[in-house]
FIDRENRO-340779 format. One record per residue: residue in one letter; x, y, z of N, C-alpha, C in turn. Coordinates in steps of 0.001 Angstrom, whole numbers, plus 500000, padded with zeros to 6 digits. Example, Ala and Ser with C-alpha at 12.3 -4.5 7.8 and 13.67 -1.06 7.14 Angstrom:
// residues 2
(site 'A'; (513190; 494310; 507800); (512300; 495500; 507800); (513200; 496700; 507800));
(site 'S'; (512850; 497750; 507080); (513670; 498940; 507140); (512900; 500030; 507870));
// end
This chain:
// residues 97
(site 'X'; (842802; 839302; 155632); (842181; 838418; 156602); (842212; 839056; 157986));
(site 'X'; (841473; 838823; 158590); (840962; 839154; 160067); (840832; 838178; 160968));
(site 'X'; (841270; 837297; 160551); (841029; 836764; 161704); (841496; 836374; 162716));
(site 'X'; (843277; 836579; 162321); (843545; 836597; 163989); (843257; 837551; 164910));
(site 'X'; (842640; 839007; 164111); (841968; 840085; 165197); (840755; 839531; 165759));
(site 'X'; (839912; 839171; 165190); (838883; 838506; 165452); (839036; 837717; 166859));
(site 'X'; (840296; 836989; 166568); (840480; 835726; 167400); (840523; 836362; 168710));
(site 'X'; (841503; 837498; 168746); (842134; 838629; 169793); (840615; 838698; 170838));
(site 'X'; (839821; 839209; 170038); (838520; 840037; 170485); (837763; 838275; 171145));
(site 'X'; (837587; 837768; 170713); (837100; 836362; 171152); (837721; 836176; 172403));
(site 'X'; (839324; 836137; 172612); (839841; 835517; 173578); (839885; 836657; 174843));
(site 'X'; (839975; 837752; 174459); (839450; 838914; 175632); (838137; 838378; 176232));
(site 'X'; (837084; 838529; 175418); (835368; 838301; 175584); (835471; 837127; 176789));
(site 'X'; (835866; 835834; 176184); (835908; 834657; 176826); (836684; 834802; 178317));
(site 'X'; (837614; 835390; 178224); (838684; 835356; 179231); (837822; 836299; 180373));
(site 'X'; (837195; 837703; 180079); (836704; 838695; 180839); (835278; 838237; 181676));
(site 'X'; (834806; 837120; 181259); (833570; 836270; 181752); (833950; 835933; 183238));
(site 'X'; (833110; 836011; 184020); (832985; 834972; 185077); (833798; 833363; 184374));
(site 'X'; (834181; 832987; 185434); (834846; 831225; 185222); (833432; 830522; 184940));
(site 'X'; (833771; 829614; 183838); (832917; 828631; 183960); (833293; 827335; 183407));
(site 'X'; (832598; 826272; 183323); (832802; 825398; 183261); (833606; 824964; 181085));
(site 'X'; (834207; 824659; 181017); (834781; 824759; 179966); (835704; 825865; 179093));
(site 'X'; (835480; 827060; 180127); (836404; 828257; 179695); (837881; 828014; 179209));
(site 'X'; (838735; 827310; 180133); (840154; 827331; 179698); (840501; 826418; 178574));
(site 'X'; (839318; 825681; 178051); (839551; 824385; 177059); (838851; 825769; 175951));
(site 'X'; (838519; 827042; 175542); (837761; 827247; 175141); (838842; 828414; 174605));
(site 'X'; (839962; 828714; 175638); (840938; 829379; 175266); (842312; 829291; 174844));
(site 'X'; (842542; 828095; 175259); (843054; 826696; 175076); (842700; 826701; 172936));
(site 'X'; (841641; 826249; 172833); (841564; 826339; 171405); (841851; 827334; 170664));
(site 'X'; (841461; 828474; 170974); (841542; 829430; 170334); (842908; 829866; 170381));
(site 'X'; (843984; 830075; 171146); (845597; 829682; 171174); (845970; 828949; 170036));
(site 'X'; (845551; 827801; 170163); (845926; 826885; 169181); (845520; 827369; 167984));
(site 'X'; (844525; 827851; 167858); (843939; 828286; 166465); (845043; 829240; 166083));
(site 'X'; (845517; 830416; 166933); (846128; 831531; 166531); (847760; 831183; 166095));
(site 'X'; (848082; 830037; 166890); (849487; 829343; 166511); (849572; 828971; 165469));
(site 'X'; (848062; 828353; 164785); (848186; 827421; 163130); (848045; 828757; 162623));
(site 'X'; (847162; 829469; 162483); (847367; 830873; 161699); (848611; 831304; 161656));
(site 'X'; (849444; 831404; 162251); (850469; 832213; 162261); (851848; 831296; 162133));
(site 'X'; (851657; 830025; 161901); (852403; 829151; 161566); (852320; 828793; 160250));
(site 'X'; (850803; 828624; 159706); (850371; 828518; 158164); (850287; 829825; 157222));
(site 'X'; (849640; 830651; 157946); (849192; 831707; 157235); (850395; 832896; 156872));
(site 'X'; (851315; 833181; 157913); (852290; 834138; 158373); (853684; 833641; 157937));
(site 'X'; (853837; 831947; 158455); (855011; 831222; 157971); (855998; 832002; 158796));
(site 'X'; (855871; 831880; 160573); (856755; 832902; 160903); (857075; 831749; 162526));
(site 'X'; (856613; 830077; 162291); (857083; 829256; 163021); (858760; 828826; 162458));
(site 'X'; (859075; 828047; 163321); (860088; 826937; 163004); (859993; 825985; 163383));
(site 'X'; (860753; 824922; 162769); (860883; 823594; 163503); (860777; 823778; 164656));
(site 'X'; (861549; 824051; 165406); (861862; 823692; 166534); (860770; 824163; 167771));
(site 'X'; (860237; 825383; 166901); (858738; 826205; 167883); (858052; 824854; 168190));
(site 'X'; (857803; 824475; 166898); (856748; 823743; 166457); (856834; 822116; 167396));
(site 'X'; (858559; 821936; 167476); (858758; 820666; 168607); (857835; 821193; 170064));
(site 'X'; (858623; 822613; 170428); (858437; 823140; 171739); (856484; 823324; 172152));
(site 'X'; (856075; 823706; 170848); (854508; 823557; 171185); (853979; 822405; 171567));
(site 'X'; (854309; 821232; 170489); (853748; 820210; 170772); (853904; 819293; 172165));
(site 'X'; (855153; 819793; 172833); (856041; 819181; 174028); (854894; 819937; 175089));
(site 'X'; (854830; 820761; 174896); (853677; 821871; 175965); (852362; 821075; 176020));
(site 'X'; (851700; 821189; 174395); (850125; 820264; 174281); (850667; 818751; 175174));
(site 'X'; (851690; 818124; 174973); (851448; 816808; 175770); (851237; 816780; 177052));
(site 'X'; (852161; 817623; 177266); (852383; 817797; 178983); (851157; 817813; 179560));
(site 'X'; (849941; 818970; 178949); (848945; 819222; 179523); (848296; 820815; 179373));
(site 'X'; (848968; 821449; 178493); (848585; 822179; 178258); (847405; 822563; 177494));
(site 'X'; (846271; 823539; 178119); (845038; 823841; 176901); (845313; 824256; 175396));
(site 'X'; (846538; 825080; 175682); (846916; 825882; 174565); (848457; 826171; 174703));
(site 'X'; (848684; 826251; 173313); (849946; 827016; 173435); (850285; 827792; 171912));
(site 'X'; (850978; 828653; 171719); (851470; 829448; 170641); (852837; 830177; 170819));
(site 'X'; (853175; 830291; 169611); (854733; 831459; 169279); (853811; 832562; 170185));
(site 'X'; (855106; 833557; 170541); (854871; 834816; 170791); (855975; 835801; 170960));
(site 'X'; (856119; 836949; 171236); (857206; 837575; 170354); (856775; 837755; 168852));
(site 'X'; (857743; 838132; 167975); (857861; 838273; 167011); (857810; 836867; 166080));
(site 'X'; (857771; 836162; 166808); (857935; 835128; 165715); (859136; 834322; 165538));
(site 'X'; (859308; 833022; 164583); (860958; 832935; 163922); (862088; 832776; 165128));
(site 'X'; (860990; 832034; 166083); (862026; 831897; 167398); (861852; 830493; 168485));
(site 'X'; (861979; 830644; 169314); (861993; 829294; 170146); (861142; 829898; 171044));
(site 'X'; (859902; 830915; 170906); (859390; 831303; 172413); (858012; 831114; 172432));
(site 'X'; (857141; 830169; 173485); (856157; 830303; 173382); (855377; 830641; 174518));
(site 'X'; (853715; 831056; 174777); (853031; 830359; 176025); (851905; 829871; 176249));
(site 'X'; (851885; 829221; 177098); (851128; 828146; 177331); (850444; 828375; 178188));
(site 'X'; (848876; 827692; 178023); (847853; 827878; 179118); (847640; 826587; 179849));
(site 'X'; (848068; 826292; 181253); (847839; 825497; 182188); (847228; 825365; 183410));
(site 'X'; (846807; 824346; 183558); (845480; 825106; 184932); (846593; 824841; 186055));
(site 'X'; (846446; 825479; 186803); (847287; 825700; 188356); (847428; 824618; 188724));
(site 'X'; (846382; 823893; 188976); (846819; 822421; 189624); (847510; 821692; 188708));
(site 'X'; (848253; 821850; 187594); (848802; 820830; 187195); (850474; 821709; 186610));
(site 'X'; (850425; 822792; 186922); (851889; 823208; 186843); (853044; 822545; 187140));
(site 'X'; (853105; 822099; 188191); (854374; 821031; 188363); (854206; 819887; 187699));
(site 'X'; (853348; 819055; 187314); (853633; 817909; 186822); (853366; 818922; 185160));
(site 'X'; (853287; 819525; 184964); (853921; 820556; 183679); (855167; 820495; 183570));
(site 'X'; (855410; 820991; 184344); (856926; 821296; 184544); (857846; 820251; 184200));
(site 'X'; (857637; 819384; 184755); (858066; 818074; 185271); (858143; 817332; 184307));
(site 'X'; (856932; 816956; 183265); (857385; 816946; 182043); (857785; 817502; 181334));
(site 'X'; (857921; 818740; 180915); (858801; 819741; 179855); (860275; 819273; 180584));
(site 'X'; (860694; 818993; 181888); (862009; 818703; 182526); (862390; 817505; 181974));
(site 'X'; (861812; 816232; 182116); (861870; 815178; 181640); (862362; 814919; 179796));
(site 'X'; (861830; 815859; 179251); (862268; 816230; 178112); (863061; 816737; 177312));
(site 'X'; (863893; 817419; 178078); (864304; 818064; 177997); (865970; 817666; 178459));
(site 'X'; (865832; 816870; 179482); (866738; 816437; 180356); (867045; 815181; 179520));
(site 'X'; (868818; 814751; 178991); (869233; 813903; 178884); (869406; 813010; 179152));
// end
């Protein structure tokens, strides 16, 4: 399968464009796409990634995925600038007892 290379070459293409209107929701998906691949296909998530992604998508994130090697707690996330702190702020909230 190819297609998370595929995906690679997509998210360069998209990313190397002039800004436009729907771009970061566009990379945003395709993240996400590459996280279920590599969560389904690879089997190289964990629980706990899998908490930490979804905690990211609420907050406000377009996208998010493992990165590294895998089989770990590390991910990143695509957020538009103006909303980094109240990002933050929730991943804090969450995090915080």
């Amino acid at each position: 399968m190819f297609t998370e290379s595929e995906r690679v070459h997509k998210f360069r293409d998209v990313a190397s464009k002039a800004e436009y209107e729907g771009q970061l929701e566009e990379l945003g998906k395709l993240m996400n796409e590459s996280h279920a691949s590599c969560r389904d296909l690879y089997d190289c998530s964990s629980e706990e990634l899998e908490i930490l992604i979804k905690m990211c998508l609420d907050a406000g994130a377009y996208g998010s995925r493992l990165t590294g090697a895998g089989w770990g707690g590390c991910c990143v996330s695509l957020i538009p600038a103006d909303k980094i702190t109240l990002f933050l702020q929730s991943i804090e909230k969450v995090l915080t007892p």
